[in-house]
C-alpha positions, -999 to +999 in steps of 0.1 A: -078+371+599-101+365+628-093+371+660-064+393+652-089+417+628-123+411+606-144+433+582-164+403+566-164+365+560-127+360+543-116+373+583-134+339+590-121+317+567-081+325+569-086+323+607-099+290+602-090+272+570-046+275+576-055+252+603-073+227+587-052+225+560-019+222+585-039+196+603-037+177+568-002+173+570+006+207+549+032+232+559+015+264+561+026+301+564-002+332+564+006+369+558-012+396+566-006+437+568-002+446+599-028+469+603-031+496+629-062+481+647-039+444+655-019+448+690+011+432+685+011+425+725-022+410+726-015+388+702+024+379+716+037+384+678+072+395+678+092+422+653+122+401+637+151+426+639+170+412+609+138+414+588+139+459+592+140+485+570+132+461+538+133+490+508+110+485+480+100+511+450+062+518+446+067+539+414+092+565+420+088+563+461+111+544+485+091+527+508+102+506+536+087+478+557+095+457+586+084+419+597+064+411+625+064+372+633+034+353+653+012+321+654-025+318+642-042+315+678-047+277+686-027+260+659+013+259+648+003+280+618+034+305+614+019+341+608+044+369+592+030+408+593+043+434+565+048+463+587+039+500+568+025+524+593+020+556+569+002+527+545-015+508+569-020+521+603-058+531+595-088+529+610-100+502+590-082+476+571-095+491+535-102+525+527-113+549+497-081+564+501-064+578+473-033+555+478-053+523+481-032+505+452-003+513+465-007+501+499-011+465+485+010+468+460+035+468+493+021+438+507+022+416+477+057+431+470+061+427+507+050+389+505+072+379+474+106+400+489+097+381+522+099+350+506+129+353+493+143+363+523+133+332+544+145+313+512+112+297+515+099+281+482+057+274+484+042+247+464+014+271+462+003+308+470-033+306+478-042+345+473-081+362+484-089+390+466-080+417+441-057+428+474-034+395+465-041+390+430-007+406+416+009+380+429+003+355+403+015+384+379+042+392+397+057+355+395+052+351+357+070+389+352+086+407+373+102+380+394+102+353+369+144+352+372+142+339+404+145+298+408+132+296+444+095+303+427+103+278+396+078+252+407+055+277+430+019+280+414-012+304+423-048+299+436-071+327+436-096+328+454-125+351+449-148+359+481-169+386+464-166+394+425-181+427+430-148+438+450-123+443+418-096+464+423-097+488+400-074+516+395-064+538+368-037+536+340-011+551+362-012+518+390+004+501+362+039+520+370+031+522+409+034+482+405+063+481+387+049+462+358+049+470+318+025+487+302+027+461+271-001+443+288-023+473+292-046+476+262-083+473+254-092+438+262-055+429+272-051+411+307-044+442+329-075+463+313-112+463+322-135+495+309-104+516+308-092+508+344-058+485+354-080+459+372-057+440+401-085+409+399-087+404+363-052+402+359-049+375+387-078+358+374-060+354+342-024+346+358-034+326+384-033+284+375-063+278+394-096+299+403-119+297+430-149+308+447-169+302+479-197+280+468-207+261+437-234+277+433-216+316+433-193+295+408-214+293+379-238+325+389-205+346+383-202+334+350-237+351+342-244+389+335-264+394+363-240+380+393-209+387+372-201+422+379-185+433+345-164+401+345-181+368+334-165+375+301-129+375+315-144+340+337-153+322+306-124+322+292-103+307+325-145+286+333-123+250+334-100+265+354-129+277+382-144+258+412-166+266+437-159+257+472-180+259+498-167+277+529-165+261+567-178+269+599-153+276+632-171+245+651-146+254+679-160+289+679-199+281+665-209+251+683-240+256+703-227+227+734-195+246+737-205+284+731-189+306+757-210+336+750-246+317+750-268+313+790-272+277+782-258+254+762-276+225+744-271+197+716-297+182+696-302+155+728-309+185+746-327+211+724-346+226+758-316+247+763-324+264+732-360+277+748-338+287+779-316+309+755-346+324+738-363+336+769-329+348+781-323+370+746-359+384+747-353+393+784-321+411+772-342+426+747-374+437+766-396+411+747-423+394+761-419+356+761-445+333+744-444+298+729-461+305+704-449+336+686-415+326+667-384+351+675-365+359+642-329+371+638-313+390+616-272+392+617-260+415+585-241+441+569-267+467+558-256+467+520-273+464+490-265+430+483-283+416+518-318+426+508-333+441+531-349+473+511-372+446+500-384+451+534-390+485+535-425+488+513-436+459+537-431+470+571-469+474+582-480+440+566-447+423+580-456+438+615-491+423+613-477+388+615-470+365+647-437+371+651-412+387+670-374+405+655-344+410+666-318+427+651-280+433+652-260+452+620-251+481+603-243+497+572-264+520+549-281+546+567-314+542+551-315+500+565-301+513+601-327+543+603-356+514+587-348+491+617-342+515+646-377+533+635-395+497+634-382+491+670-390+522+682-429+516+666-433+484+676-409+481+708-434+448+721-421+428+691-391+441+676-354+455+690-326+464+671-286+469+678-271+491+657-235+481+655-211+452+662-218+428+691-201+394+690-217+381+724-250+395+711-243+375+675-239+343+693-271+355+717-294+357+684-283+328+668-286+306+697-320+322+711-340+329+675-360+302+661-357+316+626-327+337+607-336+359+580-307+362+551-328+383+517-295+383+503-300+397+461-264+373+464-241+360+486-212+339+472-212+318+507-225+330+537-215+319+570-247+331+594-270+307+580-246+276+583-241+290+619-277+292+619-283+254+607-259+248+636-276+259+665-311+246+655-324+278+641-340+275+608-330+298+579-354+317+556-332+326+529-331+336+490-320+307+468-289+320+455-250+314+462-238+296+490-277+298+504-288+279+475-261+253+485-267+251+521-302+258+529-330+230+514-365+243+513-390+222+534-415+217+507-391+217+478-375+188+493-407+171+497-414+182+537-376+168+539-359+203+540-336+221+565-352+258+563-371+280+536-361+300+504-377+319+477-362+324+444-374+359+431-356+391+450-388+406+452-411+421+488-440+394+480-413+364+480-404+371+510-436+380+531-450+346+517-420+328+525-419+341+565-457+337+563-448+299+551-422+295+578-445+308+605-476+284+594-450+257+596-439+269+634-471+261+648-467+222+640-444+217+669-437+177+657-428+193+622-407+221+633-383+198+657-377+175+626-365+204+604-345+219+637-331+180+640-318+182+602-304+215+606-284+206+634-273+167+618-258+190+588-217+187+592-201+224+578-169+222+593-139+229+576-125+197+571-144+188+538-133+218+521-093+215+534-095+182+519-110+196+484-085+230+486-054+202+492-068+185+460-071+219+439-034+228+451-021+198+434-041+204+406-022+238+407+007+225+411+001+194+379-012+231+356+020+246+360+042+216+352+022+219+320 
């Protein structure tokens, strides 16, 4: 939950979406672990003394947990923290760790007990992830008994399928549930393994996922992940819905961290910021040579080996790089030995830099996003926002977001390419560049970008609509 932590784009949208929804007249409480990397005096969140020592059974262990109590930053949005140190005092909010089912076992148990105790009786338990999805299992079992959850239904929602949750046989008794349901094909099995996210898929009233596009592509072998069979069975129950944008955090006119600030009425500021960035960078200036930015994860899924067999030929076009990530060691190594090559045109952070994230995104004509998928994407939306045109693959959330310029009939906001393949992408940047040098042109795709509206308010307003929907399922 940003501020408090991130690792990826769901740390966006439960620091933003809560609010949204609250501002729609909703009551709304988050929960989060309280993980070892969230100061609980930073943040002014509290430890609620008759919340301590709450005793819950993972298996045969007696665990215990305590209740920290805050407010997401800027909003009224009550925020309760499920205190574990041995499980979650780590240096990163998920782990490979042997234990890894049990620790959220303890949250979702954590959640439900917590519940209870506040006497507090949700219309709806939106869960992310295979990390919440026991909890629509958990309601229709193992705490079925209990009327304060009588009329409380369950949205999943799915961020990335690939992230599943599997576990072996044995995580059946660490959760506490029956192993009636564990069988070849039954709702708690998947290739042998007790998979947290099928079993919420299955549980769950309603099923979501980050863009309309990621929606149906999940339903298919090839974006699926193992599980578009166990999606078509629940495919009337699943929507896609695309994620917002921060604009009190992303808004190029209000942007802290940028050297200038600028609206579409004043898109001069942007060249300010560009010359600023490449002067960070130790870049030579020109008005004629586009700057592109990358912003990424270096995982398989972004794309970017489909760089690596044209490096020389990319290098021999007009254009300058900058880039900020990190991830596999082969991507980091790639970019770091390109900058070190070709230091006049390209410079490369290796790591996590959130001044240097807004810096890029303000100060780059172009962002790069190869993604092979990407159920949303938030960088190129950010992108749009700031008057920096994506180049992007045409799938997920891109293929919702971005409209290619001649696709759309010289009407489009940026440029894609379909097939996940080297020569896709050098003749889409070679398109983009062409493009660049009709100045006239270029403004009116900038001037679309920026006219786009990705705030959160249109998807509140459709997640308000599913939650009723939830809510009508279950009184079936």
């Amino acid at each position: 939950m940003f501020p408090l932590c991130k690792t990826g784009g769901l740390g966006d949208v439960v620091g933003s979406l809560p609010k949204a929804i609250s501002e729609l007249g909703n009551e709304v409480k988050l929960f989060l672990p309280l993980y070892g990397g969230i100061k609980t005096d930073k943040h002014n969140l509290i430890m609620l003394p008759e919340f301590e020592d709450i005793r819950l059974h993972i298996g045969e262990k007696s665990v215990f947990f305590n209740l920290w109590y805050g407010t997401l930053p800027d909003s009224e949005v009550e925020v309760y923290f499920i205190d574990c140190p041995v499980y979650f005092h780590r240096e990163m909010p998920y782990t490979d760790d042997p234990d890894e089912n049990e620790r959220f076992i303890l949250f979702q148990l954590g959640v439900i007990e917590t519940l209870q105790r506040l006497k507090w009786a949700p219309d709806v338990i939106h869960c992310n992830d295979w990390q919440t999805s026991l909890i629509p299992v958990y309601l229709k079992t193992n705490y079925k008994w209990d009327k304060l959850f009588e009329n409380t239904s369950t949205l999943l929602s799915i961020h990335n399928i690939g992230y599943q949750g599997r576990f072996s046989k044995n995580s059946i008794e660490n959760a506490g549930l029956s192993y009636s349901e564990f069988y070849h094909g039954g709702p708690y099995e998947l290739d042998g393994t007790f998979c947290f996210l099928k079993a919420g898929i299955l549980f769950s009233e309603i099923i979501t996922t980050v863009s309309p596009t990621y929606a149906k592509e999940i339903q298919t072998k090839e974006f699926g992940a193992g599980m578009e069979g166990v999606l078509s069975t629940r495919k009337d129950d699943l929507y896609g819905v695309l994620n917002g944008i921060d604009t009190n955090i992303w808004n190029p006119k209000t942007d802290n961290f940028i050297p200038y600030n600028y609206s579409k009425k004043s898109i001069k500021n942007k060249i300010k910021c560009k010359k600023e960035l490449l002067k960070e960078a130790d870049i030579e200036y020109n008005e004629d040579i586009p700057a592109i930015g990358i912003i990424s994860r270096f995982a398989g899924q972004k794309g970017f080996d489909l760089m690596l067999t044209i490096a020389k030929e990319l290098m021999d076009l007009p254009f300058q790089l900058i880039v900020l990530g990190s991830g596999e060691d082969k991507i980091e190594k790639f970019f770091e030995l390109l900058a070190k090559t070709y230091p006049e045109k390209v410079n490369a952070y290796i790591g996590y830099n959130n001044k240097l994230a807004h810096w890029i995104t303000a100060g780059c004509d172009m962002f790069l996003m190869p993604s092979k998928y990407e159920p949303c994407g938030l960088n190129q939306m950010y992108s749009l926002n700031y008057g920096t045109v994506p180049v992007v693959r045409k799938t997920g959330g891109l293929a919702d977001t971005v409209k290619d310029y001649h696709e759309f009939n010289n009407k489009g906001n940026g440029f894609t390419f379909e097939d996940s393949t080297s020569y896709a992408l050098y003749s889409t940047i070679e398109r983009a560049l062409t493009m660049f040098k009709d100045k006239k042109v270029w403004k009116e795709i900038i001037q679309r970008g920026m006219k786009e509206d990705f705030s959160w308010k249109h998807s509140a307003k459709e997640y308000v609509r599913l939650y009723g929907k939830a809510s009508r399922v279950k009184d079936l």
